[in-house]
Every structure is written in C-alpha cells, then in structure tokens.
C-alpha positions in Angstrom: 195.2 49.3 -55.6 195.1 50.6 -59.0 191.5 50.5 -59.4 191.2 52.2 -56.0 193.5 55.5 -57.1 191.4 55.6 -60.1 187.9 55.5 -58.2 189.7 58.2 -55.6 190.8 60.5 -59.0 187.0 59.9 -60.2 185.7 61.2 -57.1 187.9 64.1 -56.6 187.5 64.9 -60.3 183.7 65.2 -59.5 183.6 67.3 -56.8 186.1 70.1 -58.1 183.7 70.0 -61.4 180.4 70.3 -58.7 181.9 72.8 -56.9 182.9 75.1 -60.2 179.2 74.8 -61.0 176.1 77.2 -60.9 173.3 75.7 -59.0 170.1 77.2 -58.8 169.0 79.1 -55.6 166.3 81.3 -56.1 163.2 82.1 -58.9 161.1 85.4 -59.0 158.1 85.4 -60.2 157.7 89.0 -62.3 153.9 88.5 -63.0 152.5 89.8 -66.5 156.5 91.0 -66.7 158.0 89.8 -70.2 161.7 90.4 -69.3 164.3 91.0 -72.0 167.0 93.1 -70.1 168.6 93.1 -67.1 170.9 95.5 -65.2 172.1 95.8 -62.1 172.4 99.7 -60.4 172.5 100.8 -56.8 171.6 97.4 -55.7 168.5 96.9 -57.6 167.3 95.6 -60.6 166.3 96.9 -63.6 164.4 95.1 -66.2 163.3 95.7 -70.1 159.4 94.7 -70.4 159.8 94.9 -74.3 155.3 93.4 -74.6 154.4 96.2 -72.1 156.9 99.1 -73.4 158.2 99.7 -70.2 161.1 99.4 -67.6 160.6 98.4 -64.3 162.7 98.4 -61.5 162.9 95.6 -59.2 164.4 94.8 -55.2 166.5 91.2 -55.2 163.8 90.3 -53.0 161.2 90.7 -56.0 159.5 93.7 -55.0 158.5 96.3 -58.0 159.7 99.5 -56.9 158.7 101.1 -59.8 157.5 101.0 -63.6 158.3 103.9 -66.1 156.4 103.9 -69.4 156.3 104.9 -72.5 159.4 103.2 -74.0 159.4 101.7 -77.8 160.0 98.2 -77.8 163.1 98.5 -74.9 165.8 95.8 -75.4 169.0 95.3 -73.5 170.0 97.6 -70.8 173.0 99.1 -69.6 174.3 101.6 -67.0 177.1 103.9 -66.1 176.7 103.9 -62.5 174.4 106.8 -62.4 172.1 106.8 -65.7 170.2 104.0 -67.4 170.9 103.2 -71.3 167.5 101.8 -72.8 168.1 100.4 -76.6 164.6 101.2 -78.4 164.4 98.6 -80.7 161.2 100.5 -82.2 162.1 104.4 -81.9 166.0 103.4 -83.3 167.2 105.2 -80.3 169.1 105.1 -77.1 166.6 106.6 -74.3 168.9 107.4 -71.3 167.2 107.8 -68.0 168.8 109.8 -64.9 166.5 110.3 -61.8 163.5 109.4 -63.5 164.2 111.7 -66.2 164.7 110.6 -69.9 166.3 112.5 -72.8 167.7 111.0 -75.9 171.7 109.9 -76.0 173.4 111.5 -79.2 175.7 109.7 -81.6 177.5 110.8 -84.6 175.8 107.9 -86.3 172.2 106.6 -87.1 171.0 103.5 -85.7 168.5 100.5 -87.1 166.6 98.8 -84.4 169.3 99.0 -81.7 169.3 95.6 -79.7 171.5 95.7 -76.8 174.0 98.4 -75.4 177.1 98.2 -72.9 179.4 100.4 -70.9 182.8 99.7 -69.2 184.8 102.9 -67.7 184.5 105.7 -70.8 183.8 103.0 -73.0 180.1 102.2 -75.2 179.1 99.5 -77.6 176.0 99.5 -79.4 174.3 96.3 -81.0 172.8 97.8 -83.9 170.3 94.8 -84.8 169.4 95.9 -88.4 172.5 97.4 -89.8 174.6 94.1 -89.0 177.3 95.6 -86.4 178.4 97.0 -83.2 179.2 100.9 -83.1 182.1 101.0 -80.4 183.1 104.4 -78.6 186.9 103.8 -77.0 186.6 107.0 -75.2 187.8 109.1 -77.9 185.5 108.3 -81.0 183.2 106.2 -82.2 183.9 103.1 -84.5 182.4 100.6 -86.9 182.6 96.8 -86.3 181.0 94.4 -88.8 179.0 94.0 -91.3 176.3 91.9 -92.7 178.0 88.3 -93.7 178.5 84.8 -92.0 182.5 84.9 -91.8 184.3 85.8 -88.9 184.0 89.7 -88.0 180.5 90.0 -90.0 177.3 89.5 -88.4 173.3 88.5 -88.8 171.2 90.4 -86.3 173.9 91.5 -83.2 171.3 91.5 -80.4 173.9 91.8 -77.4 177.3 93.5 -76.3 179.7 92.3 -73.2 183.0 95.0 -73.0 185.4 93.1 -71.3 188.9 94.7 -70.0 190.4 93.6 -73.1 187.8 92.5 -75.7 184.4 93.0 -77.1 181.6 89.5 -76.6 178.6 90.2 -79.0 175.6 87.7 -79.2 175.6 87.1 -82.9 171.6 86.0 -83.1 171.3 84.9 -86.0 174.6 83.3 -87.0 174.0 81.4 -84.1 177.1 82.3 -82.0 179.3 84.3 -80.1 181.7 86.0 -81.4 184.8 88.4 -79.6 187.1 91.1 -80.5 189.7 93.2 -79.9 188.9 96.9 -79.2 190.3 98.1 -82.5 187.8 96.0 -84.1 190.1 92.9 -85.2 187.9 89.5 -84.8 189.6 87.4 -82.5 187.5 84.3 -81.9 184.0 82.3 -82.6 182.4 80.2 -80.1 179.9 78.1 -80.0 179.1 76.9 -83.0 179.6 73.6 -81.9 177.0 73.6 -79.1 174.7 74.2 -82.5 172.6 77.5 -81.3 169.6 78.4 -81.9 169.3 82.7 -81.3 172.1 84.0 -79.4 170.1 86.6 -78.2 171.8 88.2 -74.8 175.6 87.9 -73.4 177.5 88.3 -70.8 181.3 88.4 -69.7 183.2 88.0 -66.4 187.0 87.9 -65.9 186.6 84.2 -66.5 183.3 83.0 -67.6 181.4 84.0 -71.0 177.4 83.5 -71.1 175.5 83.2 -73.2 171.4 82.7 -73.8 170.4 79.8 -76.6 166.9 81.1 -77.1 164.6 78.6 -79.2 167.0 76.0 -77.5 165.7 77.0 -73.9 169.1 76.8 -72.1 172.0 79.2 -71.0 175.4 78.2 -71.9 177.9 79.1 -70.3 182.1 78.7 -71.7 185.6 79.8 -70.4 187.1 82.4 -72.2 189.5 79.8 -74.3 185.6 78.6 -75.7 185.5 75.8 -74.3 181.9 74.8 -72.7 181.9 74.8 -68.9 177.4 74.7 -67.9 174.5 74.3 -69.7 171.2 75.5 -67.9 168.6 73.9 -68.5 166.3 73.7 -65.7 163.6 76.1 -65.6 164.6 77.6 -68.7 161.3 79.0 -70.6 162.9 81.4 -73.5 165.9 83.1 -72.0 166.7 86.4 -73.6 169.0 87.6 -71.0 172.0 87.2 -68.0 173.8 88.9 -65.7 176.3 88.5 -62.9 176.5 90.3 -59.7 178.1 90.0 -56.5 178.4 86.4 -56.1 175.2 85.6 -58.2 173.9 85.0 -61.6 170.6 85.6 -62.8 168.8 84.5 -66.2 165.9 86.4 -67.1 163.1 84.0 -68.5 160.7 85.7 -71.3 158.3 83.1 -71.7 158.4 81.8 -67.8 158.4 85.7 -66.8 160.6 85.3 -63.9 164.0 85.5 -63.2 166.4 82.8 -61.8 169.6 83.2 -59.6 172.1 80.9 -58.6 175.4 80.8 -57.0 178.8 79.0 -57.1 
C-alpha cells in the first residue's frame, strides 16, 4: 500500500510539473530576418533586424506588414502603447518611432552603445551596454544604477532591462547572470549563476516567471522570482537573443535560426 501512495504522489507530482510547463506550439520562419528584439504593440509584432539595420513589423500569423530602414545597429525594443523605443547600439541613441515617423528621444545623459530599453507606466530603463549600467527614469528624474565590476550591483555589458511592478531584471551579458533591483537602485538579488551562463543577452519578467536568454549556450531559462529554475528551452534553440510574453504565449526570438518560436502553458 505504501509503494502504491508513493507511485500515486509520483504521478500526481508529474502532471502538476507538465502542466506548469511551456510547450512549444508554433515556429515562424522570418526569412533573411536576423531578429534581436521583440515587442509586442496593437497586436503585432515588432522585431529588431540588427544585420539588416532595420525594424520590421510582423502579424502573429507571420506576415511582414512592414520594414522601416535606416536604423544603426537596432537592439532591444520597447513601447509605450503608442510609440516604438529602438536602442541604436551604433548611433548611441534611442530612435523613437510614432506613425512611421522617427525623431530622436532626449535624455539628460549620454549614452555608449545602448543595448536594450524598457517602459512600465511613466517609468524608462536604459541598458547602456558600454558604460556598464542601467539609466532608470522613476517618473520624476533620471538615475544611475551600476557600474563596471563583477560584485552584486556592478555590471559587464547590461544588454537587457525587465521593469517589473516592484523591481528592476537586467541581463547582465557578460557577468553571465541576471541580476534585480529595487527602484531606488539597491541590488536585491543574483540569479543564475548556477545554471553557469554563457551571454545573458535579453530578459523578461512576468508577475511570476523571470526569462532569460543563455546565448552561446542555445537555451532559454526560465526561474521563479525566488531564483529558483523552473524550464530550460532547448529545442529549436539556434542563438536566442530575445523573449517576450503576451496574452497567454511566449515567444523566443532565434538569431541564428531566424524564426521565432511560441508556446503556451
């Protein structure tokens, strides 16, 4: 009897773990697309082509719907809603683009290769790849995190920002980790180091799930927001530079296998 509550536990055990789990339900093939950012606005996606210098914009079925030009090495996107934020990793600027219309977005600060950018409510972060930290706006005024080092709350190459309601998830490249903060800037937490990283290059952050993209590793990990590891994605992973949630799916953007895969809970 024993051995029977103990094969029942095992089998229960299993299928609460299966049924927590991403499983893969969908691949789009992006063509001579070399995706690096993704972004979700109005129902469509948007994606950073950082080999072609452009952003294209994308149906969930995989349509193109359409391509603008002319960006300078474009790197991880955000949006408010309304306007596009494209990081140019070679022009040190933040390009933003409302109805097909760019102009450059103005901070009280210079930037070095920015990498990644993020916006929650009246909120910004910036990963600012070359100067070693994240410039934070808290709807007031800007603000300084980081600096170049290997100890908690420095930083080697931030390529990626998450604003969560509470905290701050950057992609620590380099330092091969994640790392979170508070929104005055305190360091809080490193995860990851463990799963031994090789590039954390993009991140994102739900109410419950952190994920993050292990580059020269070819896999997505993804951990709860205590650190510890929940999924690791390995299968059809070519490169990934990126991740994003929406609605009910997630979706990895592939560099090398130029496509994007979804899945769902």
């Amino acid at each position: 009897m024993k051995y029977l509550y103990i094969c029942l536990f095992a089998v229960i055990a299993s299928c609460s773990n299966s049924a927590d789990e991403w499983k893969s339900v969908g691949n789009m093939d992006l063509g001579e697309i070399t995706p690096i950012g993704l972004t979700m606005q109005n129902n469509h996606l948007w994606i950073s082509d950082g080999d072609h210098n452009q952003v294209v914009k994308v149906s969930l079925q995989g349509e193109i719907l359409s391509t603008i030009t002319d960006f300078e090495r474009p790197m991880h996107l955000g949006n408010d809603g309304t306007s596009l934020f494209i990081p140019e990793y070679g022009s040190d600027n933040i390009v933003k683009l409302e109805n097909g219309k760019k102009t450059v977005f103005t901070i009280p600060d210079s930037l070095d290769a920015p990498a990644g950018i993020d916006l929650y409510e009246k909120e910004i972060a910036i990963a600012d790849f070359y100067n070693h930290r994240v410039l934070y706006f808290d709807g007031k005024s800007w603000n300084s995190i980081g600096k170049e080092g290997k100890a908690a709350g420095e930083f080697y190459y931030p390529t990626d920002v998450s604003i969560g309601k509470d905290k701050i998830f950057i992609a620590d490249a380099y330092n091969n980790r994640i790392q979170v903060f508070d929104k005055k800037g305190n360091p809080l937490q490193i995860i990851g180091t463990e799963e031994k990283i090789n590039a954390a290059t993009g991140i994102f952050a739900t109410a419950d799930e952190i994920f993050i993209t292990d580059f020269e590793n070819n896999r997505v990990l993804s951990y709860n927001h205590e650190g510890v590891l929940k999924q690791v994605f390995v299968e059809g992973i070519n490169k990934p530079t990126d991740i994003l949630v929406a609605g009910d799916l997630l979706y990895i953007a592939n560099y090398k296998g130029k496509n994007i895969l979804s899945f769902r809970k």
